[in-house]
C-alpha positions in Angstrom: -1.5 -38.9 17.1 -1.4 -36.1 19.5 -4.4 -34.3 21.1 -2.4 -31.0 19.8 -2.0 -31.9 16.4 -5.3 -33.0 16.0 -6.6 -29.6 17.3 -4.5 -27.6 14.8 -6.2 -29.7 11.7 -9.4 -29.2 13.0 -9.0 -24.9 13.3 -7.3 -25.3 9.7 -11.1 -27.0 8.5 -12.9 -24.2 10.3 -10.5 -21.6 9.2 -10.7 -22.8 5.5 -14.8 -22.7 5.8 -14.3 -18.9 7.2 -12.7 -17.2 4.4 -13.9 -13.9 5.7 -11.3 -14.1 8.3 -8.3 -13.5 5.5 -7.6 -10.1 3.8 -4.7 -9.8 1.5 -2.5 -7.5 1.5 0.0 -8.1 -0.6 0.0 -10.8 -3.4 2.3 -11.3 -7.2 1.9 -14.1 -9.7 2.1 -15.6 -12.5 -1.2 -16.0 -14.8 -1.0 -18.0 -17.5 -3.6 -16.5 -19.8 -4.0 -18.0 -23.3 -1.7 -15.3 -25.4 1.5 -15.5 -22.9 2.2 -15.4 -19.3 1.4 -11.6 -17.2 2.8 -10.7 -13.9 -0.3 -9.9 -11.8 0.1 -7.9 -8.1 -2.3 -6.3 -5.4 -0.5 -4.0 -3.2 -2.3 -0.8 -1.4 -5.7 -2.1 -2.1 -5.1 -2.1 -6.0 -4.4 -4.8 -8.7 -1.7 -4.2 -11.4 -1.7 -7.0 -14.5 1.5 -6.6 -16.9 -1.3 -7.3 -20.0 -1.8 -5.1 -22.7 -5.4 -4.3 -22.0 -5.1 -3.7 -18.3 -2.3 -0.6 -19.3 -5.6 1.1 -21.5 -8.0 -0.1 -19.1 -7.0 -0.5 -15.4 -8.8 -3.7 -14.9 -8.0 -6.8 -17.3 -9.4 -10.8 -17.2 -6.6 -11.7 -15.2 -7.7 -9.2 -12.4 -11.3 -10.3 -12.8 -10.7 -13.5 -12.6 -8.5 -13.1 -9.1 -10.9 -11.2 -7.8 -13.8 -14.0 -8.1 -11.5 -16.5 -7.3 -10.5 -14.6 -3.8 -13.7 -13.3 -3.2 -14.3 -11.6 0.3 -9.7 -12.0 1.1 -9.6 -9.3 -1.4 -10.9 -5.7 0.5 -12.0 -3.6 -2.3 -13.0 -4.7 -5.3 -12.4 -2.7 -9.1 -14.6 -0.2 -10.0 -15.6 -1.4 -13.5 -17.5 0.5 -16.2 -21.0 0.4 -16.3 -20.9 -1.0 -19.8 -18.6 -4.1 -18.3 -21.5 -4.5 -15.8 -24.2 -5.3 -18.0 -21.9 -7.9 -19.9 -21.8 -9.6 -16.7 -25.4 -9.5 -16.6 -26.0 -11.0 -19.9 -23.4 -13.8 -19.9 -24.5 -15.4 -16.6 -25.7 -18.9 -16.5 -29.1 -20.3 -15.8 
């Protein structure tokens, strides 16, 4: 195998350890939530679900559930309700 190649899969280890180094921009899919399929994007630092509750709200699961699955690649994170805050507080685990 070449020295080269073997140089490029060891910066993809480090860079997949380093997720800091990643900051989405721009990012649409498909969620597959459990009453039907949404369109979810993030463009201009803001998310966008095509679910019901996100249209009332301006946050949804789908979002939430992006934004812990990206973590730090995502720049700003929602600005939820202080009442959405505490459930997060009493449905942690042990």
């Amino acid at each position: 195998m070449q020295s080269s190649l073997i140089g490029k899969v060891l910066k993809a280890r480090q860079y997949a350890q380093e997720p800091k180094r990643i900051e989405i921009e721009n990012l649409s899919l498909q969620f597959r939530g459990e009453n039907g399929d949404h369109t979810v994007t993030y463009s201009d630092r803001a998310w966008h679900c095509t679910c019901h509750f996100f249209a009332g709200w301006g946050f949804c699961c789908h979002t939430m559930a992006l934004e812990r699955l990206l973590g730090v690649m995502v720049p700003v994170k929602s600005d939820y309700p202080e009442s959405l805050q505490g459930a997060e507080v009493l449905i942690q685990t042990p």
